[in-house]
C-alpha positions in Angstrom: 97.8 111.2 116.1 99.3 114.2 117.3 97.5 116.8 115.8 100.1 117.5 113.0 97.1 117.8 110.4 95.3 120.5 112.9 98.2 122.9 111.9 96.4 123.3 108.3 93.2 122.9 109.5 90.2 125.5 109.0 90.2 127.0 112.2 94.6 126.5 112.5 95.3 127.0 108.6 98.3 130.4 108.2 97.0 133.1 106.2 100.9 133.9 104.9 103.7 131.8 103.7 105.5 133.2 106.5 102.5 131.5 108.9 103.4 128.3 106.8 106.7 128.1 107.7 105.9 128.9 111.6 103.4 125.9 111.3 106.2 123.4 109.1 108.6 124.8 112.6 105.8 123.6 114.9 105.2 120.3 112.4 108.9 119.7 113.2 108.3 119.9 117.0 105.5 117.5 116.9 107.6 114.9 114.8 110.3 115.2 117.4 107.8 114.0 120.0 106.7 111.5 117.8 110.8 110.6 117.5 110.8 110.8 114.0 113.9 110.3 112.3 113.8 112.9 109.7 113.3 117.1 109.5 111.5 119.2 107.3 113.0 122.1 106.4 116.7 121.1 106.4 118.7 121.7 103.0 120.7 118.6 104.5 120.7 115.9 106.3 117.3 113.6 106.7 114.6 116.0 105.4 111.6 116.6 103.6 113.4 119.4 101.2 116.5 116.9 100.7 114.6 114.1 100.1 112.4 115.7 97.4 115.3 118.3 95.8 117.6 115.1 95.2 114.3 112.7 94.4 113.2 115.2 91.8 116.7 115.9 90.1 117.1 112.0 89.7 113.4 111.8 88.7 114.2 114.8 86.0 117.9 114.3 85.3 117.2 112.7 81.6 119.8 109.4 82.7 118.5 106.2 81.9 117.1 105.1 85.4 118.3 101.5 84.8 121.9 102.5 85.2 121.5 104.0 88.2 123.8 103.5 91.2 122.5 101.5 93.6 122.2 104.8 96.1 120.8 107.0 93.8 118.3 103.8 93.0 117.3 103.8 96.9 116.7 107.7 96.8 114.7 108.0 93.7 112.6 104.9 94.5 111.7 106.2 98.4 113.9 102.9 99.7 115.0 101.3 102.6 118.1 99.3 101.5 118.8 100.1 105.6 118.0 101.7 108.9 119.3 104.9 107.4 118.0 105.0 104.1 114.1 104.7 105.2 113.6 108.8 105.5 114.0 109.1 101.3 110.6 107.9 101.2 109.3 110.7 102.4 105.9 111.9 100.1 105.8 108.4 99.1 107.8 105.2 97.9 107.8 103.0 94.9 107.7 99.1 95.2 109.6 96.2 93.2 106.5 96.1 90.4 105.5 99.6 90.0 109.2 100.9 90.3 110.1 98.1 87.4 106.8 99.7 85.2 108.3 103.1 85.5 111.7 102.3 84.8 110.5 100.1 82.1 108.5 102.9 80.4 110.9 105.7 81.3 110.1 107.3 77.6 106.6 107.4 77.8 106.4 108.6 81.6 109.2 111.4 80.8 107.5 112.8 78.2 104.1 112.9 80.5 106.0 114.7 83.2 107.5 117.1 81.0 104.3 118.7 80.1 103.5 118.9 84.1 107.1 120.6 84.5 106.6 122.9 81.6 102.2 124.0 82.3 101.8 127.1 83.4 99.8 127.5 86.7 96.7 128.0 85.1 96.8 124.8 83.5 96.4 122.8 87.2 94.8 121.0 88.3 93.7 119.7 84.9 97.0 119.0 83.2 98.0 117.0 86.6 94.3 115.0 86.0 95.5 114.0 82.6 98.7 113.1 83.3 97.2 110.7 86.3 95.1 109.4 84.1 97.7 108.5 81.1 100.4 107.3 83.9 97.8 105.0 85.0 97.3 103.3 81.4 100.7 101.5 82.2 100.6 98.2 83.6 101.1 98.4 87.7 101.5 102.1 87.7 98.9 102.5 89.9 97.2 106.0 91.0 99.8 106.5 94.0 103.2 106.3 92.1 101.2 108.5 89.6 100.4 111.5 92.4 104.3 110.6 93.8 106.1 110.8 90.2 104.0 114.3 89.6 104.4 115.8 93.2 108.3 115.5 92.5 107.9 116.4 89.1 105.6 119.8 90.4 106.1 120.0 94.3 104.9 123.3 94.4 101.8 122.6 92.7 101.4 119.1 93.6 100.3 116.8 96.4 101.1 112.8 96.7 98.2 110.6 97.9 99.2 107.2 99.6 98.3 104.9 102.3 100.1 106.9 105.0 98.8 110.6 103.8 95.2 109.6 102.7 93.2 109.8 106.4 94.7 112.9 106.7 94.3 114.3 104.0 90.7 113.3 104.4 90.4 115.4 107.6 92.1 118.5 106.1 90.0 118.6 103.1 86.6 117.3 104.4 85.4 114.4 101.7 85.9 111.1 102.1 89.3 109.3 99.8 88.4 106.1 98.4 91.7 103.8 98.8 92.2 104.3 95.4 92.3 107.7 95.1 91.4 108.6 91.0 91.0 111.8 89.5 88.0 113.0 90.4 89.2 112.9 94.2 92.6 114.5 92.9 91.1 117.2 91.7 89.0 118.2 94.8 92.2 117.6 96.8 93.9 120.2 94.4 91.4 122.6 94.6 91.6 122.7 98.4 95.0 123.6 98.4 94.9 126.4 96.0 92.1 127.7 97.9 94.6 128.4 101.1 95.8 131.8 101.6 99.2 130.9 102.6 99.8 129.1 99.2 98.9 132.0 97.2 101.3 134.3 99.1 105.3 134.5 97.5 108.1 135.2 99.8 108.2 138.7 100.1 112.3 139.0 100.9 114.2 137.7 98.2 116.9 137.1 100.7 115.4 134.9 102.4 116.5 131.3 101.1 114.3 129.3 103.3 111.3 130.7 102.3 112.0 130.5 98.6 112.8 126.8 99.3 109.6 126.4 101.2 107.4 128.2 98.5 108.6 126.3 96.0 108.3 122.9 97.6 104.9 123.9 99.9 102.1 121.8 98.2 104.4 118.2 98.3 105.6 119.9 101.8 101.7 119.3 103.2 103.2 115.6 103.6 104.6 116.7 106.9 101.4 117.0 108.2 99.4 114.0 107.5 102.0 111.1 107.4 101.3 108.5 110.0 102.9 105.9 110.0 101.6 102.5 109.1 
């Protein structure tokens, strides 16, 4: 690892969102060492904020999924059709069964995502518990598409657990993720990062686009720093 995670850690962790976007710069650095093939903070191009602004408005767009394009199919499921296509899994991807369950229910898991768009911040963490818990119910919607489909539903409430973001999301938050991570774990997870500094504190300058961008991606955003790759 490269440290990425450290930049959030307890003794690292920014007390501002302004110290959160000095520490998404650094993340950037780090994945340039690594030679990743993406960005972070880029409105375009291969980025985190690209790949979860145009994931989200397929996600929410009110189309029937089914008829999508095959490009806007790659981007919405996280796939890799190509070489070039593997950064829009970024935050987390969805395979041939669990994408097929989601697409096959998209009336049901709509209607549980609208009421995570639409809660008020008080509402979290609970109203993302229940709607874990009802996305689950459908067959081979398992609990990571679940914490996907509601970090790009909520990404400035909402984090994405998976196989590539669990260990360090482990280390960040001190308790141990079973590799299912269920509710009771998501919940903990949440609390953690409302408990930062830096995600309690808005953009001060109104002017400054980059900042509103990053405060209202910044919990799916955390991604950046504990993706390894598997």
């Amino acid at each position: 690892m490269s440290g990425r995670k450290h930049l959030l850690d307890d003794f690292h962790r920014p007390l501002t969102l302004e110290g959160y976007r000095q520490s998404l710069r650094e993340c950037e650095k780090r994945l340039r060492i690594e030679r990743a093939e993406w960005e972070i903070l880029a409105p375009r191009g291969k980025s985190y904020i690209r790949a979860i602004r145009r994931r989200r408005e397929l996600l929410l767009c009110g189309n029937d999924w089914s008829k999508l394009d095959p490009e806007d199919l790659t981007q919405l499921k996280g796939g890799k059709s190509n070489a070039d296509s593997n950064w829009w899994g970024l935050v987390g991807r969805m395979d041939r069964s669990n994408w097929s369950a989601v697409r096959d229910h998209q009336a049901t898991v709509t209607a549980i995502l609208n009421k995570v768009l639409k809660a008020d911040d008080s509402e979290f963490p609970e109203r993302a518990l229940h709607a874990m818990q009802r996305l689950t119910t459908i067959k081979y919607v398992k609990h990571g598409t679940a914490t996907l489909l509601l970090a790009l539903t909520r990404p400035d409430r909402l984090l994405c657990v998976n196989g590539a973001s669990r260990k360090g999301l482990e280390a960040l938050c001190r308790m141990s993720l079973p590799s299912v991570v269920k509710p009771t774990h998501y919940r903990e997870l949440l609390l953690w990062l409302y408990r930062q500094p830096w995600y309690t504190n808005p953009p001060a300058d109104e002017d400054d686009e980059e900042l509103k961008r990053i405060w209202n991606f910044r919990a799916a955003l955390v991604d950046a720093f504990v993706y390894e790759w598997t």
